[in-house]
N, C-alpha and C positions, 0 to 999 in steps of 0.2 A: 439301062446299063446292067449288064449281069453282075451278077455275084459269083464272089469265090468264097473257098472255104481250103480249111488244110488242117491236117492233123497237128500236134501237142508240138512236135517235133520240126515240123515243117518239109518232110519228104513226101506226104502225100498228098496233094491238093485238085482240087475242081473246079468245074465252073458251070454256073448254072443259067441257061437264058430262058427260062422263062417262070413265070410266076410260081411263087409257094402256096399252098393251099391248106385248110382243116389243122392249122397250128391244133395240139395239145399237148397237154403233159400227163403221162400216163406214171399210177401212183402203185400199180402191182409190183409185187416181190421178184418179181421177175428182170421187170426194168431198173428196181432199185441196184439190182447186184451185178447187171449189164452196163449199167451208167456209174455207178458208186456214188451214188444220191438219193436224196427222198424220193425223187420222179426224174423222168427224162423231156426230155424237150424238143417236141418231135416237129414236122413238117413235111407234107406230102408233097411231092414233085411228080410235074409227069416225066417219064425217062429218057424221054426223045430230048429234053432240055437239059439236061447232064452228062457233061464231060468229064471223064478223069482228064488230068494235064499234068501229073506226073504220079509217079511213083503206083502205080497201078499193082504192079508187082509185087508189091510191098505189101498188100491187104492177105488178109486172113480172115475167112468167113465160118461164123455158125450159123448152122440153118436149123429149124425146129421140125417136129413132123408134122407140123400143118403150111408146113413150106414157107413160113417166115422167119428171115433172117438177119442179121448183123453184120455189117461188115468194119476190120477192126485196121488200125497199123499194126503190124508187126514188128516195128522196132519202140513206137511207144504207147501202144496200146488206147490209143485213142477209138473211142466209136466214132462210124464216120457218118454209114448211112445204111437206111436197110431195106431189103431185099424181100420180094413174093415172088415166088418160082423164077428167082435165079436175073431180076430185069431190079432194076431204083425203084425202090417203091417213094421211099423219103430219104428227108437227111434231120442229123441231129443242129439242134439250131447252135447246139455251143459251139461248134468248129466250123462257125462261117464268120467269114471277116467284115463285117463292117455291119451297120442297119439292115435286115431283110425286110422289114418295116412289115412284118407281119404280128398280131397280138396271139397268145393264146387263149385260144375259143373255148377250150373246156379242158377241163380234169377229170380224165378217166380211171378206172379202176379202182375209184377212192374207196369204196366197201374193204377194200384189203390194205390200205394203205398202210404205211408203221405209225405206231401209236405211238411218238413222241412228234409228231409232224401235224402244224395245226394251217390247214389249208383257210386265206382270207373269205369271210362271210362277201355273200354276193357272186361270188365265179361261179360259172356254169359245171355244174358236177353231174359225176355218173357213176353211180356204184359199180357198173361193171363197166365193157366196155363200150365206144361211140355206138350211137344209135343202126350207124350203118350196117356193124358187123351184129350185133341182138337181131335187125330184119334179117340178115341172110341166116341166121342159126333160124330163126323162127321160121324160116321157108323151109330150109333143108327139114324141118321136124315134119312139117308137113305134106313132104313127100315121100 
């Protein structure tokens, strides 16, 4: 069964058919003030399995200069899901409707995280960020 999701407001919504992947919560200053939380709450999609189904129009994107991006409502400001050069990368798990019945896998960026935030003993942590992206910095060093 897919899933949907929809922003704060209800004008922009999706649908997603096919599995979620690499749940985290990333705990950098970055996502805090992107999310307006201790961390965000992420999930990778592949893009061929995401629909906008309405209000498309309605988004308003920041991109970074490493070509990762955010995409937002413009009437309520909800984060929806975000972008690597310009295709779904993921989606935020708050603005999905129902169980995606995915857990999070780990807590990234906690080395920076805000220091009144006491993340539970036992989750999978990473001072910086997932594993995935430290190999590809560590390649790019090396060529």
């Amino acid at each position: 069964m897919p899933l949907t999701g929809e922003c704060f407001c209800g004008e922009v919504r999706y649908r997603i058919t096919g599995p979620l992947h690499d749940a985290r919560s990333c705990h950098c200053s970055r996502c805090r003030k992107a999310f307006s939380s201790q961390a965000s709450a992420y999930a990778l999609v592949n893009p061929e399995d995401f629909t906008w189904l309405s209000g498309e129009d309605l988004l308003t994107s920041f991109v970074c200069k490493k070509c990762f991006g955010l995409q937002f409502c413009k009437i309520c400001g909800s984060t929806l899901c975000g972008t690597y050069k310009g295709e779904i990368h993921g989606i935020t798990l708050g603005c999905l409707n129902g169980d995606p019945k995915v857990n999070l896998g780990m807590h990234i960026h906690v080395g920076s995280k805000a220091g009144w935030e006491t993340i539970p003993a036992g989750v999978v942590q990473f001072q910086n960020g997932p594993p995935e992206m430290n190999e590809q910095r560590t390649q790019k060093d090396q060529i």
